[in-house]
TORSENU-413443 format. One record per atom (N, C-alpha, C): residue number from 1; residue in three letters; atom name; x, y, z. Coordinates in steps of 0.05 Angstrom, whole numbers, m for minus. Layout:
BEGIN
    i   aa  at       X       Y       Z
  NUM  ALA  CA       X       Y       Z
...
***
This chain:
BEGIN
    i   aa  at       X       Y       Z
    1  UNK   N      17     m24       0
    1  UNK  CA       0       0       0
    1  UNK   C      18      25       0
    2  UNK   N      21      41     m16
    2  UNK  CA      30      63     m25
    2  UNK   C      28      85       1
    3  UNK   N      44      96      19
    3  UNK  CA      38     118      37
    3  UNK   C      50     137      29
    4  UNK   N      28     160      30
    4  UNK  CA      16     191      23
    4  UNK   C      42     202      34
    5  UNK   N      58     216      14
    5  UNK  CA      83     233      15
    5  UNK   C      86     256      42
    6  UNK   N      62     264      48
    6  UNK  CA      59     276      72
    6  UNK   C      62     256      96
    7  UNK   N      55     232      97
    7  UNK  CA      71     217     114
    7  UNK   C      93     198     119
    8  UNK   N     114     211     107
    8  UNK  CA     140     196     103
    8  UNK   C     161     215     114
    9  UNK   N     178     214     134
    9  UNK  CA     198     229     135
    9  UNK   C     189     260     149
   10  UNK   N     207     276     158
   10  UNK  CA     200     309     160
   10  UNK   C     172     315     165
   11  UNK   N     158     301     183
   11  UNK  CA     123     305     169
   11  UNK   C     113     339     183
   12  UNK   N     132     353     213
   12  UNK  CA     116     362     213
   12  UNK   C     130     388     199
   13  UNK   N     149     382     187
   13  UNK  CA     158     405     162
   13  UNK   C     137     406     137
   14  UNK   N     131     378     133
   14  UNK  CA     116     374     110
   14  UNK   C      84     395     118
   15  UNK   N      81     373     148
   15  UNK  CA      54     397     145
   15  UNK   C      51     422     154
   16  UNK   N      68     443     151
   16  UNK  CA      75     470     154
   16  UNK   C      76     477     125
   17  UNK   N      89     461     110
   17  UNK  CA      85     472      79
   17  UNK   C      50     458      67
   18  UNK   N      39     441      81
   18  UNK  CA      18     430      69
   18  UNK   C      m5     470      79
   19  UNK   N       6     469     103
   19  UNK  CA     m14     489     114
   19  UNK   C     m10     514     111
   20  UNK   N      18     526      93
   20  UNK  CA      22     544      68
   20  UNK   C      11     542      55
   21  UNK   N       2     516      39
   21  UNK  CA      m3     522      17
   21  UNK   C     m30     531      13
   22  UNK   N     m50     509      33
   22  UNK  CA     m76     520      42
   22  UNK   C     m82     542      49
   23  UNK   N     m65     554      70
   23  UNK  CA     m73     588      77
   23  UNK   C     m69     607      45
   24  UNK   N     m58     597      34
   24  UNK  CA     m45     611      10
   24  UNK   C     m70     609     m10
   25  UNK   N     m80     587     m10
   25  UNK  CA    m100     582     m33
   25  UNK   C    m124     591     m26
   26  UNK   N    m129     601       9
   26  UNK  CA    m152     613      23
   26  UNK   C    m160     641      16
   27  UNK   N    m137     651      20
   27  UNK  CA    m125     679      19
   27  UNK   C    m136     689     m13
   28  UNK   N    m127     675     m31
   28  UNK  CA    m132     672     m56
   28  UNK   C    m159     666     m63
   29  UNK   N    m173     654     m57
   29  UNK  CA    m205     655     m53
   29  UNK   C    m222     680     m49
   30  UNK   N    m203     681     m20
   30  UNK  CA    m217     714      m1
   30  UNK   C    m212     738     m31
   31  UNK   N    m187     737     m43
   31  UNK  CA    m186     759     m65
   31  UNK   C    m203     758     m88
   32  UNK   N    m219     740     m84
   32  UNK  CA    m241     731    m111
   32  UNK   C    m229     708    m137
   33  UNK   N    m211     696    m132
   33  UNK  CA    m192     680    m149
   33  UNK   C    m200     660    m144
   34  UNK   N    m205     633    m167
   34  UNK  CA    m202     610    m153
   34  UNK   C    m171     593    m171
   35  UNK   N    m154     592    m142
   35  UNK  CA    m126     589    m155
   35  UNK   C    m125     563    m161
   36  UNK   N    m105     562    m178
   36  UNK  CA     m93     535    m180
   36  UNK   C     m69     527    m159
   37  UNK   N     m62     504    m170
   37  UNK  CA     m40     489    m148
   37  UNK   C     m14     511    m161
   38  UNK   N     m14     522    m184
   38  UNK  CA      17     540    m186
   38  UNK   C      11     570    m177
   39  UNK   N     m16     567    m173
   39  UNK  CA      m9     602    m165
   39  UNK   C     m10     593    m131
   40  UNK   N     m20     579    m115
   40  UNK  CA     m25     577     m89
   40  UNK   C      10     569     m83
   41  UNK   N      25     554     m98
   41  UNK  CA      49     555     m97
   41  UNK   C      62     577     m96
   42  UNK   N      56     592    m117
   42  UNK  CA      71     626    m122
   42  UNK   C      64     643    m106
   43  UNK   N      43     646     m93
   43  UNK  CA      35     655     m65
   43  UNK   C      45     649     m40
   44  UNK   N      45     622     m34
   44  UNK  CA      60     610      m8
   44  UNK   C      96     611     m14
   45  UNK   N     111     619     m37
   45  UNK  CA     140     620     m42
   45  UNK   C     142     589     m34
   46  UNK   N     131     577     m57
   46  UNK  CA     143     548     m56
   46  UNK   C     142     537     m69
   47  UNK   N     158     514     m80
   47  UNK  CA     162     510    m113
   47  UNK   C     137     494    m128
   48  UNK   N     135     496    m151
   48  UNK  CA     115     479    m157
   48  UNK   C     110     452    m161
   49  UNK   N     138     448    m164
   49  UNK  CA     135     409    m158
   49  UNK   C     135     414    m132
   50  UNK   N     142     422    m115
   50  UNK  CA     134     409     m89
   50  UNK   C     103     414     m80
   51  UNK   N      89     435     m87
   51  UNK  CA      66     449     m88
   51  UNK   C      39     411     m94
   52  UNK   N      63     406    m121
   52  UNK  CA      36     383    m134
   52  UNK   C      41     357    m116
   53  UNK   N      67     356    m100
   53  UNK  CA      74     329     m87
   53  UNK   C      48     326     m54
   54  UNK   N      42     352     m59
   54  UNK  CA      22     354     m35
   54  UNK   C     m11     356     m47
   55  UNK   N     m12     369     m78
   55  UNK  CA     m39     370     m89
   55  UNK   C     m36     365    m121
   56  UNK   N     m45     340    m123
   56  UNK  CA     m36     337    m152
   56  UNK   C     m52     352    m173
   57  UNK   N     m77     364    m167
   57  UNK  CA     m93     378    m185
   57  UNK   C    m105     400    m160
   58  UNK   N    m119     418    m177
   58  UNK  CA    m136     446    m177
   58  UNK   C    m151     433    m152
   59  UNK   N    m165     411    m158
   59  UNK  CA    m192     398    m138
   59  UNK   C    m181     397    m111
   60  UNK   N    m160     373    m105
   60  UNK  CA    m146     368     m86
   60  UNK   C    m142     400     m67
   61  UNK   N    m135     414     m79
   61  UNK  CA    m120     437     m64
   61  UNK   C    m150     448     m54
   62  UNK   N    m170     459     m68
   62  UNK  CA    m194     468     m58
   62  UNK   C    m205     449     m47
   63  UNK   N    m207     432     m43
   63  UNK  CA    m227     417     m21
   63  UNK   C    m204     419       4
   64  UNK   N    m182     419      11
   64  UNK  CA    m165     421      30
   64  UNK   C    m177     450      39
   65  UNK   N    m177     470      23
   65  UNK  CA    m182     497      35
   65  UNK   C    m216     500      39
   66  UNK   N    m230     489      42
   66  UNK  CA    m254     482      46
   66  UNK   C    m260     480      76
   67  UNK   N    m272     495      94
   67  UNK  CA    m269     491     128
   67  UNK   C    m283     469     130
   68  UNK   N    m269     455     151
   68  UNK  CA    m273     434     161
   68  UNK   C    m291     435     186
   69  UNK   N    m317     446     193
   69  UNK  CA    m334     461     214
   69  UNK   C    m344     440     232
   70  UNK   N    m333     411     247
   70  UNK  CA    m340     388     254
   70  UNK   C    m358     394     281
   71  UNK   N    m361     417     290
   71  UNK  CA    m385     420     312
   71  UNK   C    m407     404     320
   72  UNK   N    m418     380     335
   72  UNK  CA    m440     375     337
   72  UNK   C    m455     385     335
   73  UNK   N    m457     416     352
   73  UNK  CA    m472     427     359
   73  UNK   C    m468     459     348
   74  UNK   N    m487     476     348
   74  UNK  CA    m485     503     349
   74  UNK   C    m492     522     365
   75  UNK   N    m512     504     390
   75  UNK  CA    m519     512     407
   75  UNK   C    m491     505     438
   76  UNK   N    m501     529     456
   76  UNK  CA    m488     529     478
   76  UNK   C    m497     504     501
   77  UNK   N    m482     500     522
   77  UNK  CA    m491     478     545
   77  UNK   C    m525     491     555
   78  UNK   N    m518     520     555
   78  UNK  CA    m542     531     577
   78  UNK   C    m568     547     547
   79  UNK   N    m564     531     526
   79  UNK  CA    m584     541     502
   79  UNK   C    m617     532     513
   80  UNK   N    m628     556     506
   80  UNK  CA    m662     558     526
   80  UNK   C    m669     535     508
   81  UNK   N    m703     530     527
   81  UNK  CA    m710     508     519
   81  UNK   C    m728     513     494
   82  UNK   N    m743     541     485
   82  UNK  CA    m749     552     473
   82  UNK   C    m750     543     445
   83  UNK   N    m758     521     426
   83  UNK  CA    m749     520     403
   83  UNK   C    m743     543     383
   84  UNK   N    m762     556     376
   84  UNK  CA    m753     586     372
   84  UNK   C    m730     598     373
   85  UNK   N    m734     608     405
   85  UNK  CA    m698     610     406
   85  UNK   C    m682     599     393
   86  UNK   N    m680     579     398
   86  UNK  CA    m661     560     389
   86  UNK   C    m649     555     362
   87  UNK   N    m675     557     357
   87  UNK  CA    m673     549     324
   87  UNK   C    m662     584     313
   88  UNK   N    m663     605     330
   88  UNK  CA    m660     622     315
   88  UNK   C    m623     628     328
   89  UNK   N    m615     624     347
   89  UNK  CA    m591     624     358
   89  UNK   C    m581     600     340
   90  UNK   N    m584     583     325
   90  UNK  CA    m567     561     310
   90  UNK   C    m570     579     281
   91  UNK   N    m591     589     271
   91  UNK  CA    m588     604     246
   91  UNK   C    m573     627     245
   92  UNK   N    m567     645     270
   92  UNK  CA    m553     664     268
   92  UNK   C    m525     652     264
   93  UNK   N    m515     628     276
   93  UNK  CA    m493     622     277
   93  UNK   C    m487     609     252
   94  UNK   N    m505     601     250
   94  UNK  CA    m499     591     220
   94  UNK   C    m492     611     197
   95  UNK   N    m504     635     191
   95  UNK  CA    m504     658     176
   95  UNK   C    m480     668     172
   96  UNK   N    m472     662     203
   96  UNK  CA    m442     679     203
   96  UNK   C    m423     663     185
   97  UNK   N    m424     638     192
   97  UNK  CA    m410     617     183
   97  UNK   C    m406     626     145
   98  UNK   N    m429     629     142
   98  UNK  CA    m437     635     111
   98  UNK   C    m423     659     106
   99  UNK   N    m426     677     123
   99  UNK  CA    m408     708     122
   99  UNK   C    m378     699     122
  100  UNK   N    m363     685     150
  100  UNK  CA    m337     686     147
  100  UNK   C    m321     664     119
  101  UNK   N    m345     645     114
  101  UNK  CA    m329     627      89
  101  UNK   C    m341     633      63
  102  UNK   N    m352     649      64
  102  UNK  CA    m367     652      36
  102  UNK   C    m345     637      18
  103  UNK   N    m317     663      12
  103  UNK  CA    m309     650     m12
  103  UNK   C    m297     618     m14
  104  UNK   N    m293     606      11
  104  UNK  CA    m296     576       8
  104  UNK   C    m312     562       6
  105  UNK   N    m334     571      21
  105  UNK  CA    m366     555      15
  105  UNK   C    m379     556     m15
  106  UNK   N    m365     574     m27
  106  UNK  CA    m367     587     m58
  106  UNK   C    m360     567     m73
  107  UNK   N    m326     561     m63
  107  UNK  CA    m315     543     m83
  107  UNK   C    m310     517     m82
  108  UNK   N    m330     508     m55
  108  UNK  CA    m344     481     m52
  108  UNK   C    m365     487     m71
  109  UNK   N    m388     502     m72
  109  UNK  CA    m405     495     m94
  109  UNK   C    m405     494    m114
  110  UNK   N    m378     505    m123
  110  UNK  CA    m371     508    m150
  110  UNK   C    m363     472    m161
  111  UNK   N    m344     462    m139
  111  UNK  CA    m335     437    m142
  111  UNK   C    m364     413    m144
  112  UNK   N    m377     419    m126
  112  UNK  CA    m405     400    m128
  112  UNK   C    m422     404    m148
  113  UNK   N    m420     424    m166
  113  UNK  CA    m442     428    m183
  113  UNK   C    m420     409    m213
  114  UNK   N    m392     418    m208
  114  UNK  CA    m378     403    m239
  114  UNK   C    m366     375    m227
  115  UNK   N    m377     359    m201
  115  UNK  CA    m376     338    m197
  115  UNK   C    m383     318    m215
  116  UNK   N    m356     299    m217
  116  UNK  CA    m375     274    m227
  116  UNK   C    m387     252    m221
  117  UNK   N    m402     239    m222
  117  UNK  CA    m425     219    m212
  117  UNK   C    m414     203    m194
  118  UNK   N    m387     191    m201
  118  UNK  CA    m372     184    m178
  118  UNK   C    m365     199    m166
  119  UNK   N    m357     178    m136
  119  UNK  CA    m349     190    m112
  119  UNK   C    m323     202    m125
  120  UNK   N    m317     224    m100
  120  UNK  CA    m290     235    m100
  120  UNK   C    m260     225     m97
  121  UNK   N    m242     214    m106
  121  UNK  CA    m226     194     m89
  121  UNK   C    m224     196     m63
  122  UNK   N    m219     216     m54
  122  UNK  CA    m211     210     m23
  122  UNK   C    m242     212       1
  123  UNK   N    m266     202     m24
  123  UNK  CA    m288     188      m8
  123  UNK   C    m300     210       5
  124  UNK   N    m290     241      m2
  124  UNK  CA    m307     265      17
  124  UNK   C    m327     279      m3
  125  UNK   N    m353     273       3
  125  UNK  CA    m366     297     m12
  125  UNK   C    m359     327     m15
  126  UNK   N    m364     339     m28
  126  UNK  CA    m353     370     m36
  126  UNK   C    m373     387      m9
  127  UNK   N    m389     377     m21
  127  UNK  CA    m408     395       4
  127  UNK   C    m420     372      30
  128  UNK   N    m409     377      50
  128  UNK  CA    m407     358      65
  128  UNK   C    m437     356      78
  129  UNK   N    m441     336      73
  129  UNK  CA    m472     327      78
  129  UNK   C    m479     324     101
  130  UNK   N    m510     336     111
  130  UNK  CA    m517     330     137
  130  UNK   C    m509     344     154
  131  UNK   N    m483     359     158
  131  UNK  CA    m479     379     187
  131  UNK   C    m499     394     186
  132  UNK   N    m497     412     170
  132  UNK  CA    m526     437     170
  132  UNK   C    m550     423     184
  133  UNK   N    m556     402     177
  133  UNK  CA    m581     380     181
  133  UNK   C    m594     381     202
  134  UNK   N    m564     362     223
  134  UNK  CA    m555     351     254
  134  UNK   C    m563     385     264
  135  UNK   N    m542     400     254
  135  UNK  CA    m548     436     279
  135  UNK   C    m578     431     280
  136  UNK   N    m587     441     260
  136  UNK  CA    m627     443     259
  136  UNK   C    m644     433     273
  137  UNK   N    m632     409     271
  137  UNK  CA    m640     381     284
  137  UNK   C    m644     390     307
  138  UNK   N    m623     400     322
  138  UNK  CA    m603     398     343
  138  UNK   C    m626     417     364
  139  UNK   N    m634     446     346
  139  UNK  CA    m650     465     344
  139  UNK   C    m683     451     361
  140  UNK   N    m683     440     339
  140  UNK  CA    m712     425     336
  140  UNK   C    m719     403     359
  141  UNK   N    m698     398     365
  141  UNK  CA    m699     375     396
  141  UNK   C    m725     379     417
  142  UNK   N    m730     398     423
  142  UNK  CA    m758     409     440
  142  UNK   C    m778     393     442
  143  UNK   N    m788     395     402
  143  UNK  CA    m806     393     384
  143  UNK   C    m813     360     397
  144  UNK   N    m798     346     400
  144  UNK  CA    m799     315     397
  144  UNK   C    m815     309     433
  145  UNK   N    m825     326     463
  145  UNK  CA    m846     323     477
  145  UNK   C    m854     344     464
  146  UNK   N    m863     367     459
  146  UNK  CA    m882     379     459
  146  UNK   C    m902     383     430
  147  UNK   N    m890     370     406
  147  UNK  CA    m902     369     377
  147  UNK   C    m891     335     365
  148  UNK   N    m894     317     382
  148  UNK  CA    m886     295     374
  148  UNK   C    m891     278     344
  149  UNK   N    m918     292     334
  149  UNK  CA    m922     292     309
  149  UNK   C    m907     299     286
  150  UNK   N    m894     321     291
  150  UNK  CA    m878     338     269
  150  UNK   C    m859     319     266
  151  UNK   N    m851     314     233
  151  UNK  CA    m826     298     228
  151  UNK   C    m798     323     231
  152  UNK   N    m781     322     254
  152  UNK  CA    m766     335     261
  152  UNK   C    m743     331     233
  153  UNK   N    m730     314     223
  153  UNK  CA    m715     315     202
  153  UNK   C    m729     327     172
  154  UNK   N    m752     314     173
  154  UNK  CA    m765     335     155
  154  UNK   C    m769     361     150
  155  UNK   N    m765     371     167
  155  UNK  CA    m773     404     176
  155  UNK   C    m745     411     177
  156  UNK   N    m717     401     188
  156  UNK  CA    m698     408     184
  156  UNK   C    m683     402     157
  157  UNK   N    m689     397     137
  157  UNK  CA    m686     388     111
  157  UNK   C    m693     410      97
  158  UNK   N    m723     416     104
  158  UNK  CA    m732     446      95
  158  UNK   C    m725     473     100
  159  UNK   N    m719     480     129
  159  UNK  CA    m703     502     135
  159  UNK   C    m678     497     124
  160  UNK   N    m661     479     121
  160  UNK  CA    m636     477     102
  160  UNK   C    m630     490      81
  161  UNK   N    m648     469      56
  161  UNK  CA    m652     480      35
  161  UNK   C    m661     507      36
  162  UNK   N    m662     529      55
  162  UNK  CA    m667     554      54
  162  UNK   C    m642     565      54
  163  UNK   N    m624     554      72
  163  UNK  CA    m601     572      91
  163  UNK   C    m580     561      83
  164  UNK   N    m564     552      62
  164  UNK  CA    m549     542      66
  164  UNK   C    m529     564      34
  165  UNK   N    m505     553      24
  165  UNK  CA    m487     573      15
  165  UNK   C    m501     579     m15
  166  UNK   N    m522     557     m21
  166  UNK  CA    m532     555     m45
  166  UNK   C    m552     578     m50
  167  UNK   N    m574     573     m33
  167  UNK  CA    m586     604     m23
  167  UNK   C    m576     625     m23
  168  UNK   N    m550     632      m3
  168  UNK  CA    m540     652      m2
  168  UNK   C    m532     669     m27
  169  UNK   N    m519     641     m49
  169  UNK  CA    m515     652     m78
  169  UNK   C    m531     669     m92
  170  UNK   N    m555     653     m92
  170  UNK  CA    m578     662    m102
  170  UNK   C    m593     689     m98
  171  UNK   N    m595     698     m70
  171  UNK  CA    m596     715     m55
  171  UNK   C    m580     744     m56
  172  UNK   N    m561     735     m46
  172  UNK  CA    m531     763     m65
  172  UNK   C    m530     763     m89
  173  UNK   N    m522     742    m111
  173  UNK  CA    m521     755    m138
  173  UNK   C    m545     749    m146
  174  UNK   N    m564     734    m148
  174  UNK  CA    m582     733    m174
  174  UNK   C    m606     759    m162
  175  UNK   N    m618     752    m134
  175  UNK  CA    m636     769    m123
  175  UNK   C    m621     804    m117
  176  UNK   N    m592     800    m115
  176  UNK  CA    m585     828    m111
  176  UNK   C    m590     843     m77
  177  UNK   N    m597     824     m64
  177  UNK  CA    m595     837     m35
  177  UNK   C    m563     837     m19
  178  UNK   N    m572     852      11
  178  UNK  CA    m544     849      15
  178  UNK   C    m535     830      41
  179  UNK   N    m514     817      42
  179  UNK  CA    m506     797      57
  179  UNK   C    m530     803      87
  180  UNK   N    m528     828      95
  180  UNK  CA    m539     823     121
  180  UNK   C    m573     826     114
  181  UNK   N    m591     828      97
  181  UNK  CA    m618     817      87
  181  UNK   C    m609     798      87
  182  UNK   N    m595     787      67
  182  UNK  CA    m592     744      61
  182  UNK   C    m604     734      99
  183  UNK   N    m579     743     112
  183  UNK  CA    m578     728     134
  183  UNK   C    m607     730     151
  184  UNK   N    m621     757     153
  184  UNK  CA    m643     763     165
  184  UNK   C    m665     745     150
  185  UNK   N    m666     744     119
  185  UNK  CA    m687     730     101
  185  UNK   C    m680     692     109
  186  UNK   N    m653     692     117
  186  UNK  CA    m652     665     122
  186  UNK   C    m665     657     149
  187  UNK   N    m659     672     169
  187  UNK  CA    m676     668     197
  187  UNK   C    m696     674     198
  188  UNK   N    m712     689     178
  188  UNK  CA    m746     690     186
  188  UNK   C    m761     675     169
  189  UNK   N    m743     660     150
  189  UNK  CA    m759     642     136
  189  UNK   C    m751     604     153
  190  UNK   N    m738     612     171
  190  UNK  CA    m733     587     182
  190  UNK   C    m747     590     210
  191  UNK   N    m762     608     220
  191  UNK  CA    m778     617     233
  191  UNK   C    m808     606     223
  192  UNK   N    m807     619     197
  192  UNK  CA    m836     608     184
  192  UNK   C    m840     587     180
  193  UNK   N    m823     570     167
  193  UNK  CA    m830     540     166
  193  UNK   C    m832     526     193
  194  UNK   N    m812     536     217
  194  UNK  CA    m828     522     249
  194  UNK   C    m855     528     251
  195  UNK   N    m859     556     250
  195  UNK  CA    m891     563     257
  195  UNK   C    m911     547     243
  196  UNK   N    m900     543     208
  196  UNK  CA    m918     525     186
  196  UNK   C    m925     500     202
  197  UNK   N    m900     488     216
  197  UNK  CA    m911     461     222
  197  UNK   C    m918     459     252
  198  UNK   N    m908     479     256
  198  UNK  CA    m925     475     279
  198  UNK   C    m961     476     293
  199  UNK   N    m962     499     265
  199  UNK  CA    m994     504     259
  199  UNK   C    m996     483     249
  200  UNK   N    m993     466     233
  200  UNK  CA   m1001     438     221
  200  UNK   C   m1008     414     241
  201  UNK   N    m979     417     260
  201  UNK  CA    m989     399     280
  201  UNK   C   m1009     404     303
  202  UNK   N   m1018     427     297
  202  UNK  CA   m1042     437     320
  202  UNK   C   m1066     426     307
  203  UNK   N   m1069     428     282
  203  UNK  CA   m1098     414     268
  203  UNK   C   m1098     400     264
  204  UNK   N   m1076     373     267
  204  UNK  CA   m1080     345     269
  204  UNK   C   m1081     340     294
  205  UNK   N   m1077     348     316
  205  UNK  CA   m1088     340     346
  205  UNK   C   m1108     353     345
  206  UNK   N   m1122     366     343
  206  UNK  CA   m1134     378     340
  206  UNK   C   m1163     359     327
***
C-alpha cells in the first residue's frame, strides 16, 4: 500500500508547507480568485513540484481549503428550551459561518455542481452532507415532547434548503440583496417554516 508523501519522513515540516499552501490558496479565494495548485504555490513561495507532491490537481488543493466546521452542535450547554430561540440562535450562527467562508463555501459549490457521478477519491463529498441538518435538528430537539407529530428531520431538511451557501448565492447575486438581508431573510424564513408546522401539527391533534 502506497503511503501519502505527507507521511514519510519530515512530516511536521511537511505539514507547515501543506498548511502554506492552504492558507495561500484561502487567501486567494478571499481575493475573488479561484487558484490553481501553481499560483497557491507562487503565493505561499514554494516551488511547484513540491506544491503538486502535496496537491496533484486544482480539486485536491480546494477541497483542503474548504473549512472543516466538525461541531455537533451550534448551540451552547445553557441554550433555552425555547425551540424558537433555538432554532433562531443556531441560524444566526450559521449565517455567520456563511459570512466568514463565503469565498470557500463558494468554491465548494462550484466543485459539487462540476462533480462527477462518482465518488471523490478520497471518499469526501464536496459539500459535506448532513452537518447543516444535525445543527437544525439539534435546534428542533424540543419539538420531539411537545409536537411529537412533526417529522423533526423533515422540517430540518426544509429550513436547510433555505439557509445554506446555495441560497445565499442566489440571494446576493441573482436576487441582488445584501449579505446582512440574506442572513435576516434566512432566519425569518426558518422561523416560518417552524410556525408552518407547527400550525399543522395543531390541526391534526386537533
Amino acid at each position: 500500500m502506497e503511503v501519502p508523501y505527507e507521511l514519510t519522513g519530515r512530516i511536521r515540516q511537511k505539514q507547515r508547507t501543506r498548511d502554506a499552501l492552504v492558507g495561500a490558496a484561502r487567501s486567494l479565494l478571499e481575493s475573488g480568485s479561484t487558484p490553481t495548485v501553481e499560483q497557491a504555490a507562487d503565493a505561499a513561495g514554494i516551488s511547484r513540484t513540491t506544491a503538486y507532491r502535496y496537491f496533484p490537481n486544482q480539486r485536491e488543493l480546494l477541497l483542503a481549503a474548504i473549512p472543516a466546521i466538525d461541531r455537533p452542535s451550534l448551540l451552547e450547554q445553557d441554550a433555552p428550551d425555547d425551540v424558537h430561540a433555538r432554532l433562531d440562535l443556531v441560524m444566526a450562527e450559521q449565517t455567520e459561518i456563511l459570512r466568514k467562508w463565503e469565498p470557500q463555501l463558494r468554491a465548494a459549490l462550484r466543485l459539487s455542481l462540476d462533480q462527477e457521478p462518482q465518488t471523490p477519491r478520497d471518499g469526501r463529498p464536496v459539500l459535506r452532507q448532513g452537518r447543516a441538518i444535525a445543527w437544525i435538528e439539534d435546534a428542533l430537539a424540543p419539538l420531539a415532547e411537545s409536537h411529537p407529530h412533526i417529522d423533526r428531520r423533515r422540517l430540518a431538511v426544509a429550513i436547510r434548503a433555505g439557509s445554506g451557501i446555495e441560497a445565499w448565492v442566489w440571494m446576493v447575486d441573482i436576487a441582488s440583496v445584501s449579505r446582512t438581508e440574506a442572513a435576516a431573510l434566512m432566519r425569518e424564513s426558518a422561523q416560518a417554516l417552524l410556525a408552518a408546522a407547527l400550525t399543522r401539527s395543531g390541526d391534526r391533534s386537533g
